[in-house]
PyMOL Python script that loads the backbone (N, CA, C, O; Angstrom):
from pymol import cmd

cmd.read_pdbstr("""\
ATOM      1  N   UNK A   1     101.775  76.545 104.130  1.00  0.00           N
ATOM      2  CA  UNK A   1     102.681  76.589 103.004  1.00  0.00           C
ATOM      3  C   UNK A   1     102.633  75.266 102.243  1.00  0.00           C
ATOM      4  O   UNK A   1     101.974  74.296 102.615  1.00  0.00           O
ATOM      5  N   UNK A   2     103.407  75.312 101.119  1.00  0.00           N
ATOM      6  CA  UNK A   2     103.139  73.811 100.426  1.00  0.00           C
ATOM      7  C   UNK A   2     103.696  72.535 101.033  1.00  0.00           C
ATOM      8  O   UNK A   2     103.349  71.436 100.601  1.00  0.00           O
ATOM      9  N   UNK A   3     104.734  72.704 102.237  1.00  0.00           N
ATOM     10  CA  UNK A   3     104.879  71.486 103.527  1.00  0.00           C
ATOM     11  C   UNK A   3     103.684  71.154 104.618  1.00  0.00           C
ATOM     12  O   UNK A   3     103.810  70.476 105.638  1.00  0.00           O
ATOM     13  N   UNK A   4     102.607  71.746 104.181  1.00  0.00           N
ATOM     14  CA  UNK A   4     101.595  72.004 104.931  1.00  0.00           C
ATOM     15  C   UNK A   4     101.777  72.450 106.482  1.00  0.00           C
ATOM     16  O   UNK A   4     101.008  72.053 107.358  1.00  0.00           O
ATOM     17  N   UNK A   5     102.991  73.408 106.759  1.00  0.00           N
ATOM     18  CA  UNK A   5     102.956  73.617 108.213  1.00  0.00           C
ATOM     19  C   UNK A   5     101.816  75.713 108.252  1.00  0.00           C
ATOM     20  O   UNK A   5     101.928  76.744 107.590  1.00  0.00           O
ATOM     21  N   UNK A   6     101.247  75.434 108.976  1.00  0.00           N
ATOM     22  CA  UNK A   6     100.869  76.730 109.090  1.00  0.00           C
ATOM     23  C   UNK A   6     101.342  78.377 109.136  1.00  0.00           C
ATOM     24  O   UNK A   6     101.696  78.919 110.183  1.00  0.00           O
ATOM     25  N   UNK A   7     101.290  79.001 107.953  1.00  0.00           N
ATOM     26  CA  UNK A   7     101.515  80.184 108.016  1.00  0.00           C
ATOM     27  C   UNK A   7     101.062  81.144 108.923  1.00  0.00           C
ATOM     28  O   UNK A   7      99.879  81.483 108.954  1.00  0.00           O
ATOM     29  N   UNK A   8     101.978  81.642 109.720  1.00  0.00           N
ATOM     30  CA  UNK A   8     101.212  83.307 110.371  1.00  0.00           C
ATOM     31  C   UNK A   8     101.668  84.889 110.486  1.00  0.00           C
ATOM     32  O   UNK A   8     102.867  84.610 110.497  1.00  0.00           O
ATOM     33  N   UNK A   9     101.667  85.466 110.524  1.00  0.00           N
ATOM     34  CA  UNK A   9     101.985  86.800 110.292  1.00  0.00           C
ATOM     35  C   UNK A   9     101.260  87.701 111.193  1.00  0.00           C
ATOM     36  O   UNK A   9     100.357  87.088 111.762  1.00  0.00           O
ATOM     37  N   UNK A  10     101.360  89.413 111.657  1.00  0.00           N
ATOM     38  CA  UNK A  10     101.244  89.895 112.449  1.00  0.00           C
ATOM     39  C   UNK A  10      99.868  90.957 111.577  1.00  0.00           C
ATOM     40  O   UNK A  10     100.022  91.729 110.630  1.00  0.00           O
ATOM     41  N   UNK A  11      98.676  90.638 112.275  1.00  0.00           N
ATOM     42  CA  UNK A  11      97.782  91.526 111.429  1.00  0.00           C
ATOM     43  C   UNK A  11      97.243  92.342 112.873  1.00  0.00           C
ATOM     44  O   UNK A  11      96.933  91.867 113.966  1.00  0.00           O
ATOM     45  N   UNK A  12      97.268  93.581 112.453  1.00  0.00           N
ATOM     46  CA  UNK A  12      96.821  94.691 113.673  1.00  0.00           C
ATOM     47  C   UNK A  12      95.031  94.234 113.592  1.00  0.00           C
ATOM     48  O   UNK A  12      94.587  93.712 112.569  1.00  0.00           O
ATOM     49  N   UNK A  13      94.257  94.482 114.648  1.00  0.00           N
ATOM     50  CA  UNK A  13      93.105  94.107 114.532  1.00  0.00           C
ATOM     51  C   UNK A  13      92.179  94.993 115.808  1.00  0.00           C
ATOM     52  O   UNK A  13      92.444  94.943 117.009  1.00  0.00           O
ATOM     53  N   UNK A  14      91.320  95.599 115.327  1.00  0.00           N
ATOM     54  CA  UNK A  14      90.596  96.332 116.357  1.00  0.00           C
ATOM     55  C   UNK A  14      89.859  95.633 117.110  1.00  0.00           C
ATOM     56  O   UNK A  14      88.704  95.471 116.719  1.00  0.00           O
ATOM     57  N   UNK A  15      90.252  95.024 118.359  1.00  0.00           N
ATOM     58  CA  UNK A  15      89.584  93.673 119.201  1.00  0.00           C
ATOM     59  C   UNK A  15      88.541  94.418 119.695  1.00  0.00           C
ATOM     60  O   UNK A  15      87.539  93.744 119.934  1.00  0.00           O
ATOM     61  N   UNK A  16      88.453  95.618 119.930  1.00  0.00           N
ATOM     62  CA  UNK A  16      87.186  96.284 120.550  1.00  0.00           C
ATOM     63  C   UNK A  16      86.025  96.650 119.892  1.00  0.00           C
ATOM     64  O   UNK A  16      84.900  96.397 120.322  1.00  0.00           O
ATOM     65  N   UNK A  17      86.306  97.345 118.672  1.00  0.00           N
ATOM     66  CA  UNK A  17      85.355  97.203 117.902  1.00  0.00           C
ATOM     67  C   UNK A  17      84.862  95.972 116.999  1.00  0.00           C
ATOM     68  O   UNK A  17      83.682  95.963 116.650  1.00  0.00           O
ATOM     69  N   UNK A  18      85.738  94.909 116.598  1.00  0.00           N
ATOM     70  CA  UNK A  18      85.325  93.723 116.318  1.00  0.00           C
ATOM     71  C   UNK A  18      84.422  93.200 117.135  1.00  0.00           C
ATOM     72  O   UNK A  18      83.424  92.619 116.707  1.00  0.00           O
ATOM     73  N   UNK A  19      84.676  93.351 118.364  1.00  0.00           N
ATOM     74  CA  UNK A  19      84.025  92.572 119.653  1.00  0.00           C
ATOM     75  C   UNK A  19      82.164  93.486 119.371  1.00  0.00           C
ATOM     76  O   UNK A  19      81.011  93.061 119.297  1.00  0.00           O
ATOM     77  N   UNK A  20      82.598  94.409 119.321  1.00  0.00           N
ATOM     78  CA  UNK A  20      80.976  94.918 119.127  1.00  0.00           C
ATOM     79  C   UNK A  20      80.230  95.302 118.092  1.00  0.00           C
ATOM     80  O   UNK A  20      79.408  96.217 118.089  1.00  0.00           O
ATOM     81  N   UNK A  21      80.605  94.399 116.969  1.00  0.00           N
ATOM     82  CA  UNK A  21      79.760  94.376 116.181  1.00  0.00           C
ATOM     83  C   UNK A  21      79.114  93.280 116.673  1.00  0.00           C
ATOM     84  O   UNK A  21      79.431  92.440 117.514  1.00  0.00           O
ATOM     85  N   UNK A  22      77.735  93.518 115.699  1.00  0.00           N
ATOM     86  CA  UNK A  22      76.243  92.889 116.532  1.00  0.00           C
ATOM     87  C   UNK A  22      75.394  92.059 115.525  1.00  0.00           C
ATOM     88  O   UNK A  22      74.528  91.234 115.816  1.00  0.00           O
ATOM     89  N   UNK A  23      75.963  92.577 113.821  1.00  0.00           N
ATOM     90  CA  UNK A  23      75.640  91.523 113.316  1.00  0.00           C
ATOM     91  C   UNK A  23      76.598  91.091 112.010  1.00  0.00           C
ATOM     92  O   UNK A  23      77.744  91.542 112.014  1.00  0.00           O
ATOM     93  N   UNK A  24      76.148  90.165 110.798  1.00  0.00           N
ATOM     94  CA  UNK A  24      77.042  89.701 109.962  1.00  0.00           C
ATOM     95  C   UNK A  24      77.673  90.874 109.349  1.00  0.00           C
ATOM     96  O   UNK A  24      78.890  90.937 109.178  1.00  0.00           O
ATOM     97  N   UNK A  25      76.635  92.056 108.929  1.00  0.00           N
ATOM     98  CA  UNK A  25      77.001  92.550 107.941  1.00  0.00           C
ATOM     99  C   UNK A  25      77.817  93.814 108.943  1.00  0.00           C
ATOM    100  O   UNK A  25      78.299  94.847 108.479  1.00  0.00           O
ATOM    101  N   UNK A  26      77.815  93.581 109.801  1.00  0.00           N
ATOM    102  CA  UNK A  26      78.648  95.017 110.830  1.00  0.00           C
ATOM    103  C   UNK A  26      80.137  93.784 110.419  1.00  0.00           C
ATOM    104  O   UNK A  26      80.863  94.134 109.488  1.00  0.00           O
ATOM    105  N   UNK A  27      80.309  93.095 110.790  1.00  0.00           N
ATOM    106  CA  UNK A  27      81.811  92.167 110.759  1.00  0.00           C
ATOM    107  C   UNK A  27      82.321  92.277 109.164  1.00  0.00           C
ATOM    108  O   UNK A  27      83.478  92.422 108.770  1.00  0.00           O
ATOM    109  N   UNK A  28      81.394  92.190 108.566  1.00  0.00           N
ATOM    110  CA  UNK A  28      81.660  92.135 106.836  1.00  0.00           C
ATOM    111  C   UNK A  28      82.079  93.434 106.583  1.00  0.00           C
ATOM    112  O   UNK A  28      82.992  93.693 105.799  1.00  0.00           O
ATOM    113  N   UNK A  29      81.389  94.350 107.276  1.00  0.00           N
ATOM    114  CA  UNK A  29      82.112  96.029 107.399  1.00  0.00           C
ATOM    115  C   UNK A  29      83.223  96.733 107.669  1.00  0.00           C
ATOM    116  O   UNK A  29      83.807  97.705 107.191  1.00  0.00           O
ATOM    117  N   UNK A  30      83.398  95.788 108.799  1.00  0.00           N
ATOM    118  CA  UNK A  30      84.685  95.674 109.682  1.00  0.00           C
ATOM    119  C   UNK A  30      86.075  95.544 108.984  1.00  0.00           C
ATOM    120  O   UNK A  30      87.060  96.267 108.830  1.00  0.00           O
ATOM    121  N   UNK A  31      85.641  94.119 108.590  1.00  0.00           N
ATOM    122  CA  UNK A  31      86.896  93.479 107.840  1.00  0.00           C
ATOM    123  C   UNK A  31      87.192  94.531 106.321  1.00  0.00           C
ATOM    124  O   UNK A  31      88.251  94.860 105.786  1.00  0.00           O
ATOM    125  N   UNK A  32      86.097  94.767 106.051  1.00  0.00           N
ATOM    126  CA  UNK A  32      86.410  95.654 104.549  1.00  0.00           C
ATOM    127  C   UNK A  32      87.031  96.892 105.038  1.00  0.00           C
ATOM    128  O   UNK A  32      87.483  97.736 104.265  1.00  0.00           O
ATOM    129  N   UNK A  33      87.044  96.952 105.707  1.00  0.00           N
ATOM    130  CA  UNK A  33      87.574  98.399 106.296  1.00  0.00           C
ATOM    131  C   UNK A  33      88.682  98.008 106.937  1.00  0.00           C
ATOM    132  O   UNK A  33      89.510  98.918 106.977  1.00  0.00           O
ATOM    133  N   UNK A  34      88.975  97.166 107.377  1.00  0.00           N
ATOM    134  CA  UNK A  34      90.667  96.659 107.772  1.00  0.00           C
ATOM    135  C   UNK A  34      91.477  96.324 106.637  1.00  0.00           C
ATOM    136  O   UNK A  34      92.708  96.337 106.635  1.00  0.00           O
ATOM    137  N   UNK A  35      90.528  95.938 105.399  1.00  0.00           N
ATOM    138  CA  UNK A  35      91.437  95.406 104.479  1.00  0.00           C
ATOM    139  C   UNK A  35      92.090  96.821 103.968  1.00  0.00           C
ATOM    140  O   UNK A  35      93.307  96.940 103.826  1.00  0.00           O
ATOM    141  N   UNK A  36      91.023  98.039 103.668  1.00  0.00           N
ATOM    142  CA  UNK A  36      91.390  98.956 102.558  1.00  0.00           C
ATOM    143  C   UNK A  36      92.253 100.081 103.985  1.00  0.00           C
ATOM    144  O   UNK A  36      92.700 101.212 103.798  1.00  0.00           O
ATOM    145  N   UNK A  37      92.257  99.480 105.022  1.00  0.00           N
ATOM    146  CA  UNK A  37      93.456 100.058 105.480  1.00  0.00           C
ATOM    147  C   UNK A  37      95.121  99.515 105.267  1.00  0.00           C
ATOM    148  O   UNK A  37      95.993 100.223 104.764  1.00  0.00           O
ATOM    149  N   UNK A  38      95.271  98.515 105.622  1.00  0.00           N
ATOM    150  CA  UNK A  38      96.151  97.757 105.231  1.00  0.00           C
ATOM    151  C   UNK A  38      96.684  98.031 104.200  1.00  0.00           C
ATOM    152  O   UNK A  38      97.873  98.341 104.127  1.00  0.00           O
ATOM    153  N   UNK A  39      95.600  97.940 102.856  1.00  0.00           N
ATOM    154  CA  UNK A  39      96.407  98.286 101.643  1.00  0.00           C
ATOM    155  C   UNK A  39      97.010 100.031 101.416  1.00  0.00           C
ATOM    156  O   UNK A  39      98.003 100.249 100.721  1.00  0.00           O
ATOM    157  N   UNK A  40      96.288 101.086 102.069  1.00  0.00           N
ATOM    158  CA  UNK A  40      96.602 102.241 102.580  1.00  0.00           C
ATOM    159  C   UNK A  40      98.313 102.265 102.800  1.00  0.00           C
ATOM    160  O   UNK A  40      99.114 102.718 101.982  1.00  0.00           O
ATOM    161  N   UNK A  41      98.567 101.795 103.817  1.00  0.00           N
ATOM    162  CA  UNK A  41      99.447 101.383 105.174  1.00  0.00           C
ATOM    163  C   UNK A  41     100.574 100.655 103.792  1.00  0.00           C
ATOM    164  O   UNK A  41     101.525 101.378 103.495  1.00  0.00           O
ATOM    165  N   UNK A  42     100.455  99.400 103.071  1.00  0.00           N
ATOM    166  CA  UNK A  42     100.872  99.099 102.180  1.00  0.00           C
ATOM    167  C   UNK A  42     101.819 100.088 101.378  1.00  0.00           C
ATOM    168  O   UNK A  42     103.034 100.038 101.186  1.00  0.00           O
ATOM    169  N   UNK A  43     100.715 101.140 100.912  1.00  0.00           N
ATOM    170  CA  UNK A  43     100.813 101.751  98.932  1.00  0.00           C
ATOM    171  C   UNK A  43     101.658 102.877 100.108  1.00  0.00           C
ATOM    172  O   UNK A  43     102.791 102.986  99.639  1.00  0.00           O
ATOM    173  N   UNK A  44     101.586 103.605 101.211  1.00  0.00           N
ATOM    174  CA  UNK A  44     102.455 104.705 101.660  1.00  0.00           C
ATOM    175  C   UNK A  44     104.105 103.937 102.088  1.00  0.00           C
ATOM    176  O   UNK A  44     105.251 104.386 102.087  1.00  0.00           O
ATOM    177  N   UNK A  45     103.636 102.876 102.356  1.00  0.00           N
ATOM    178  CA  UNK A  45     105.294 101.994 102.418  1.00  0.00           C
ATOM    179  C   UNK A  45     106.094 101.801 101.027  1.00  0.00           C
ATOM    180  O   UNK A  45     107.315 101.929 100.934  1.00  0.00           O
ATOM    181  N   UNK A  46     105.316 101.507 100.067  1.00  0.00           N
ATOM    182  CA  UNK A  46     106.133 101.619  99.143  1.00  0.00           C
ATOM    183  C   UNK A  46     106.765 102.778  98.847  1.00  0.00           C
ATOM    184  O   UNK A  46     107.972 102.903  98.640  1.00  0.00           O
ATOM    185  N   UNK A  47     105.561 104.013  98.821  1.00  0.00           N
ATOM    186  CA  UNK A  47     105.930 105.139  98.333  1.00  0.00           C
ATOM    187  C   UNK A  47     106.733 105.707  99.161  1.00  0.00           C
ATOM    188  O   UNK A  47     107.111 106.715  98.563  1.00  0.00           O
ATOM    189  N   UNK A  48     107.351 105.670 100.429  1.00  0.00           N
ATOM    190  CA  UNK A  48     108.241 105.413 100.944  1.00  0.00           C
ATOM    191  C   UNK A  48     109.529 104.758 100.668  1.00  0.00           C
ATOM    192  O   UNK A  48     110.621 105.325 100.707  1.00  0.00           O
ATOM    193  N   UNK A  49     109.337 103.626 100.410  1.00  0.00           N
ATOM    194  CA  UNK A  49     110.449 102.956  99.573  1.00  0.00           C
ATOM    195  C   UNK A  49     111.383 103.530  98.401  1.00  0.00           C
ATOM    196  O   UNK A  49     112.591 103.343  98.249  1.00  0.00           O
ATOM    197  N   UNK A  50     110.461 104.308  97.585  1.00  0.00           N
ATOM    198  CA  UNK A  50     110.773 104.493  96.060  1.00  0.00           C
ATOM    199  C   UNK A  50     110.746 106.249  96.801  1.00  0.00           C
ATOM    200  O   UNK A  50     111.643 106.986  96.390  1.00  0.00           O
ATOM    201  N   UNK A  51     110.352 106.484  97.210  1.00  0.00           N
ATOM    202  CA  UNK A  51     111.383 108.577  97.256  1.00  0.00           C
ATOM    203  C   UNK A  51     112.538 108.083  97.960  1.00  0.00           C
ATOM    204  O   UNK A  51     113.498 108.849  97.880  1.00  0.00           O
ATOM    205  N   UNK A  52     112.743 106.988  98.654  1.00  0.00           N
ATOM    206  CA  UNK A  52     114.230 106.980  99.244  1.00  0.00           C
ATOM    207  C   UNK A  52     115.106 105.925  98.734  1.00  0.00           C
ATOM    208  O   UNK A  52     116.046 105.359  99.292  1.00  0.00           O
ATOM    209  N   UNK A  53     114.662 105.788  97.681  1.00  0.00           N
ATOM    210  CA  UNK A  53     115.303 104.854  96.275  1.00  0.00           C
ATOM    211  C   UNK A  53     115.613 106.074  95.526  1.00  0.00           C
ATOM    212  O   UNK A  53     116.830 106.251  95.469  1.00  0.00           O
ATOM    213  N   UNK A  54     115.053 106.807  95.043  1.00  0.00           N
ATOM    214  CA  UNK A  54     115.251 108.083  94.452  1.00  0.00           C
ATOM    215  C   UNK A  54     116.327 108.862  95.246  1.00  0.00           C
ATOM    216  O   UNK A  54     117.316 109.278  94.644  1.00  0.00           O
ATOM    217  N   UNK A  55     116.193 109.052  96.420  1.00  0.00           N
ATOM    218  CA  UNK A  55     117.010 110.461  97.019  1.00  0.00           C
ATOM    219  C   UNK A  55     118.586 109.493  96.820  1.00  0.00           C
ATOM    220  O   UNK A  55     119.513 109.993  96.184  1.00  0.00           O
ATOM    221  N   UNK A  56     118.680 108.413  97.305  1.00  0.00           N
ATOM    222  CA  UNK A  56     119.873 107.155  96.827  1.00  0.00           C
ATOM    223  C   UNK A  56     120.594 107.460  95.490  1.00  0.00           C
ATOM    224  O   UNK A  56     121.772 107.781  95.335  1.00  0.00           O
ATOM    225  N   UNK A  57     119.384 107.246  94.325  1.00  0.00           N
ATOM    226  CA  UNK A  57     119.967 107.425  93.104  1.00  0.00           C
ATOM    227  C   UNK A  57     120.459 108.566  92.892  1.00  0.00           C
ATOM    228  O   UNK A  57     121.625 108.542  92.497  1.00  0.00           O
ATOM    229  N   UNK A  58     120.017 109.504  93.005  1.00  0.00           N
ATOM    230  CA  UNK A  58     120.684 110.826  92.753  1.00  0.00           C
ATOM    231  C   UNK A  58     121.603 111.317  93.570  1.00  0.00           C
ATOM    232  O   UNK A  58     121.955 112.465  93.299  1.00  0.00           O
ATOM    233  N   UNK A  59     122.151 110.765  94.569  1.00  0.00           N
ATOM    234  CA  UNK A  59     122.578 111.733  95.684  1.00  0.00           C
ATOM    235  C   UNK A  59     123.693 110.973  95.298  1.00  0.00           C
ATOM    236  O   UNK A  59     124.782 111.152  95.845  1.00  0.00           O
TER     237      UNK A  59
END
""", "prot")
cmd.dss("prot")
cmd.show_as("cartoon", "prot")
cmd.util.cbc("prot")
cmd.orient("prot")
């Protein structure tokens, strides 16, 4: 952070299949595919958020 103490947060991570990839571009695979889950996992939390922001407003 800008006090320079280290940020961390809880990222799910497939230690098994990370562990067996075998080369750069299998890890570069990996990670792209953890990211566009995440953001998945993300965009259904919101949309979550906002139908029960909705059922709120109207009800």
């Amino acid at each position: 952070d800008s006090d320079g103490r280290q940020r961390t947060f809880v990222k799910l991570v497939d230690t098994k299949r990370l562990l067996g990839c075998k080369t750069r571009e299998d890890v570069d695979a990996f990670f792209l595919e953890m990211t566009s889950a995440v953001a998945k996992l993300r965009q259904a939390k919101n949309t979550k958020k906002k139908v029960a922001a909705a059922l709120g407003a109207s009800g």
